[in-house]
C-alpha positions in Angstrom: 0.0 0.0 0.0 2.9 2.1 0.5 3.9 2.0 -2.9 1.0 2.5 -4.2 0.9 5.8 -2.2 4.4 7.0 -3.3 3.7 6.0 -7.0 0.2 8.5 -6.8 2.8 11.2 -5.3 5.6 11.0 -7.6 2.6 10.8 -10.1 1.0 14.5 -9.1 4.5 16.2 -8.7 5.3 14.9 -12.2 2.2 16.3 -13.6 2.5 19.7 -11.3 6.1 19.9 -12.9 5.1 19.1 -16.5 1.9 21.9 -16.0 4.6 24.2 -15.3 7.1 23.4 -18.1 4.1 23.7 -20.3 3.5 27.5 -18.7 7.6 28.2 -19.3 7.4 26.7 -23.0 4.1 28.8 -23.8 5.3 32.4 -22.5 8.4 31.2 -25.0 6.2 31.3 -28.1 5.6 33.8 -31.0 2.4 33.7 -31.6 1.2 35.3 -35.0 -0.6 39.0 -35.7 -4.2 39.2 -36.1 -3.1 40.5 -39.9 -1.0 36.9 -40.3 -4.1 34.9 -39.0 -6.4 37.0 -41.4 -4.2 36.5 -44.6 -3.5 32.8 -43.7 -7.1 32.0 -43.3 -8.3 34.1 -46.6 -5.4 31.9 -48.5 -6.6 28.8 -46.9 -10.8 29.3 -47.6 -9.0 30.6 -51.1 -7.4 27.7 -52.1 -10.3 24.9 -50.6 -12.6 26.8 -53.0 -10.2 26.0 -55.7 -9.7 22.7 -54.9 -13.4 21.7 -54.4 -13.7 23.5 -58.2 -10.6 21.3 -59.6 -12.1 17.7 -57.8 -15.7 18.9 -59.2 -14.3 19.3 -62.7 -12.4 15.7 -62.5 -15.2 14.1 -61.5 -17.0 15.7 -64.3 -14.7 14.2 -66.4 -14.4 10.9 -65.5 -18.0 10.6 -64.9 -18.1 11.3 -68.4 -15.7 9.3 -69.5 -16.7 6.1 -67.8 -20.2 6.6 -69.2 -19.2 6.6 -73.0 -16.8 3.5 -71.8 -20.0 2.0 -70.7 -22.1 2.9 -73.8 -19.7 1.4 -75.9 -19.3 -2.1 -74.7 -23.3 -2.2 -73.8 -24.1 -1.3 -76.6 -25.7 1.5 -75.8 
């Protein structure tokens, strides 16, 4: 029981220690300017649009594509 005791308490100061680590690592940080997170976030929204257009289009395509493939061999 003893041990179990002295594991829980070298458990807690471990976690007390890593909290504070954490705190020392955080205050270390650079964290970016509201005009870095703004431009960052247009680019990103920017190029998902452009993606979700350029996926659309492929699809498109090979929807297409595999249709006519179809036609042909069904005879349709």
């Amino acid at each position: 029981m003893a041990d179990e005791l002295g594991i829980q308490k070298n458990s807690w100061i471990r976690l007390r220690e890593y909290f504070s680590e954490v705190r020392v690592e955080m205050k270390r940080v650079t964290w970016p300017s509201w005009q870095e997170v703004y431009g960052t976030t247009i680019m990103v929204l920017v190029a998902t649009f452009l993606f979700g257009l350029y996926f659309e289009l492929c699809d498109v395509v090979f929807q297409r594509l595999v249709q006519r493939v179809l036609n042909f061999f069904l005879g349709k």
